[in-house]
N, C-alpha and C positions, 0 to 999 in steps of 0.2 A: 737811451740815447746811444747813438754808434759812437765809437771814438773813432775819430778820423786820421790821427797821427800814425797809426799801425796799417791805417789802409793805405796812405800816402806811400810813406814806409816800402813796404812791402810792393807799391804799387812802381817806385823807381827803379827797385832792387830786380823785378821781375823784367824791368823795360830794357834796362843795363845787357843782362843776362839775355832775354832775346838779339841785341840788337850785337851783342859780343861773339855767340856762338855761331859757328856755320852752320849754314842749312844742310850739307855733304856729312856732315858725323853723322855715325849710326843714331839711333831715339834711343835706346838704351844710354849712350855713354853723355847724350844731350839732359836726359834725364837725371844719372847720377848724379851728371854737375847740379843741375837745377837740384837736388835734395843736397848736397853739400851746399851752394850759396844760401837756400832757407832757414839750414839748421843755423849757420853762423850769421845769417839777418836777424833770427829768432833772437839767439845770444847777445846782437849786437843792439838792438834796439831797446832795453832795459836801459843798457850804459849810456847809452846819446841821449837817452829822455832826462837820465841823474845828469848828465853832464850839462845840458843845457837849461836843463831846470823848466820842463814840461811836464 
């Protein structure tokens, strides 16, 4: 069974993140943000599951 909560998750953080960054930044630097917000969604979504008790 898939767990849905990480795809959800992952699925806002990504929506966020496109709809924040300009289309004008180069793809590299569009990029690097997009691997800095994953790493710290990665990190962050452990904590919100204990915290909320999922």
């Amino acid at each position: 069974m898939i767990d849905l909560i990480p795809l959800i998750f992952y699925g806002i953080v990504c929506t966020v993140l496109a709809a924040v960054v300009p289309q004008g930044v180069k793809l590299w630097v569009r990029a690097a943000i997009g691997a800095i917000v994953g790493i710290g969604a990665a990190f962050a979504l452990p904590i919100l599951r204990g915290t909320i008790g999922i």
